[in-house]
C-alpha positions in Angstrom: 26.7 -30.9 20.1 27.7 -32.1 16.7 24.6 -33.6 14.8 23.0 -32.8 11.5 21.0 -30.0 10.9 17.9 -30.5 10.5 18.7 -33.7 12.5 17.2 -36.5 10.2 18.7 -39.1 12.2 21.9 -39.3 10.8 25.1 -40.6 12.4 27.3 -37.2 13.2 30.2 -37.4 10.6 33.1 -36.5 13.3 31.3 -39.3 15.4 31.1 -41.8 12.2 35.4 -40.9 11.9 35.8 -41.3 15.5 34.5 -44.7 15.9 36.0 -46.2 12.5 39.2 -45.0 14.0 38.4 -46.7 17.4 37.2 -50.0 15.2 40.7 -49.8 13.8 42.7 -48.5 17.3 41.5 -49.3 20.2 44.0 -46.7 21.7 41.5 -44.1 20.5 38.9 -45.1 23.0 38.7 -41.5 24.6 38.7 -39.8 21.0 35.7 -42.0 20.0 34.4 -41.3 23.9 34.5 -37.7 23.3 32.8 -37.7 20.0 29.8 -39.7 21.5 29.8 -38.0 24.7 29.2 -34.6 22.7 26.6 -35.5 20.5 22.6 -36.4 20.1 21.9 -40.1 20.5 18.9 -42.4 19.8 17.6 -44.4 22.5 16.0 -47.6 21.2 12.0 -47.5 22.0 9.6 -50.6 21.8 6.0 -51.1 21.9 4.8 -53.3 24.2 1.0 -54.7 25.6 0.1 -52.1 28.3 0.3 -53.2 31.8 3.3 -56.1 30.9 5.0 -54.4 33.6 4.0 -51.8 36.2 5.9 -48.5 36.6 9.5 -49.3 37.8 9.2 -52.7 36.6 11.1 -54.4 33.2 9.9 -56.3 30.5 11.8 -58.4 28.5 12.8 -58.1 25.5 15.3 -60.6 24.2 18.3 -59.9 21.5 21.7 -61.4 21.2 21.3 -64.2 23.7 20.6 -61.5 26.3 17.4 -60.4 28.2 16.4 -56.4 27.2 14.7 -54.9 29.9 12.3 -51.5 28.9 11.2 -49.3 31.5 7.6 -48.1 30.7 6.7 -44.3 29.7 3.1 -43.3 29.1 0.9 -46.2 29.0 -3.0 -47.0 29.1 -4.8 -49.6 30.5 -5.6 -52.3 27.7 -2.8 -50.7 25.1 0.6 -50.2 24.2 3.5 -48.3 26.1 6.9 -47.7 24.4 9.9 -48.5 26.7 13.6 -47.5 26.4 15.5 -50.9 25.8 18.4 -52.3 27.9 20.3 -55.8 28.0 20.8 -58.0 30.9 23.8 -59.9 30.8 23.8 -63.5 32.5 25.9 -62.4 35.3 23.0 -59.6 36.0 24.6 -56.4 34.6 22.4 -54.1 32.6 23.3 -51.7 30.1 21.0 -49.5 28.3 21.1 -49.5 24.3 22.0 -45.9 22.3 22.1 -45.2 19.1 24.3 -42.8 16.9 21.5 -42.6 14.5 18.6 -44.2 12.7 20.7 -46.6 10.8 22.6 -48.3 13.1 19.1 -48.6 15.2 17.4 -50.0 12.2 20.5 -52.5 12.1 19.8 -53.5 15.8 15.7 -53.7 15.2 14.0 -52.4 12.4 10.6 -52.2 14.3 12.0 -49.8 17.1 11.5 -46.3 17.5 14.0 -43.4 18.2 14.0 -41.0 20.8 17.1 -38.0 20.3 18.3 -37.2 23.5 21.8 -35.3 24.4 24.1 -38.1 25.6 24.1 -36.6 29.0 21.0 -37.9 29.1 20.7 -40.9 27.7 23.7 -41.8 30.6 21.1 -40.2 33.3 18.5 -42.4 32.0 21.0 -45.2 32.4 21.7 -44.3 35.7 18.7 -43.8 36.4 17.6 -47.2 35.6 19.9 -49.0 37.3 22.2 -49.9 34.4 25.9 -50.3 34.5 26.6 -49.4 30.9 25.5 -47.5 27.9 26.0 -49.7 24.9 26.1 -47.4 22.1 25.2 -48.9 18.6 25.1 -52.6 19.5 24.5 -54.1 16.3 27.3 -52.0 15.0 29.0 -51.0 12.6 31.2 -50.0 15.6 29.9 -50.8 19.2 31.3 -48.5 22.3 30.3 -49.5 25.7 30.4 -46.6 28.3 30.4 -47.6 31.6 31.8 -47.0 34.9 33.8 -43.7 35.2 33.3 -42.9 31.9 29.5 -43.5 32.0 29.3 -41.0 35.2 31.3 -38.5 33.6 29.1 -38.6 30.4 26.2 -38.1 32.7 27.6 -35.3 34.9 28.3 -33.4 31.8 32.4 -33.1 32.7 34.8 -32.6 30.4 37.2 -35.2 29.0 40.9 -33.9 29.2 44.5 -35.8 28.7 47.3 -36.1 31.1 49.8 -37.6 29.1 48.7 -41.0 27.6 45.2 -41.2 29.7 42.4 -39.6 29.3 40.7 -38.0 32.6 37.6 -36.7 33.6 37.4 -33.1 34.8 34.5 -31.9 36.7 33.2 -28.2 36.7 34.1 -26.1 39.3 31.5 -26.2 41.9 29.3 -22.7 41.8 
């Protein structure tokens, strides 16, 4: 996994090139996929009031004329929980917010908090939660959205191959 080391929360430079070349080519979509797919990313944490929202429940959160939705991790009665962000679009599709590092989180909300995680599992926890998408690095500078196909893949660990011009997802061998 390509990151920094120690990982201060910058954005991976082969992931930096790969997305400025998808900004500029869309065709490069799986090349940029790749480069996220096989690094750390930073999912967006917010603290909210304590018992806004019971286990399994969302809060919202609003940003870009969208409703963010957190799903609550270690809270106590009467104080704050931090929740892993995600945007509800008006047709009810959710997808859960990654970053590539500290900067483009800062760009998104300066008052939210990282937490690293493989990108394996930051598309688990998106799974997991019920979201269609991972939105990586909303507020940019480059925004990829991985979803469908792509987002399973990312979360089964699978390997991205060519055949010809498209890109394909190639599962392990089962054991």
């Amino acid at each position: 996994m390509p990151v920094p080391d120690p990982d201060l929360g910058e954005v991976a430079p082969e992931v930096a090139a790969a997305l400025a070349s998808y900004a500029a080519d869309a065709s490069t979509y799986a090349e940029a996929l790749a480069a996220v797919a096989n690094t750390r990313l930073l999912l967006a944490m917010v603290e909210v009031p304590a018992g806004t929202f019971a286990e399994g429940e969302h809060h919202d959160h609003g940003h870009d004329d969208d409703s963010g939705h957190g799903h609550g991790h270690g809270h106590a009665p009467g104080g704050t929980a931090m929740a892993a962000v995600s945007i509800q679009r008006p047709d009810g599709r959710r997808g859960m917010l990654a970053f590539t590092g500290v900067e483009p989180l800062r760009r998104w909300d300066p008052a939210a908090r990282p937490l690293p995680v493989t990108a394996r599992e930051a598309a688990e926890t998106a799974l997991g939660d019920g979201a269609e998408a991972l939105l990586v690095d909303l507020a940019g500078p480059v925004r990829l959205v991985v979803d469908g196909e792509d987002l399973e893949g990312v979360a089964g660990g699978w390997t991205l191959g060519r055949m010809g011009e498209r890109s394909v997802w190639i599962r392990p061998a089962p054991e």
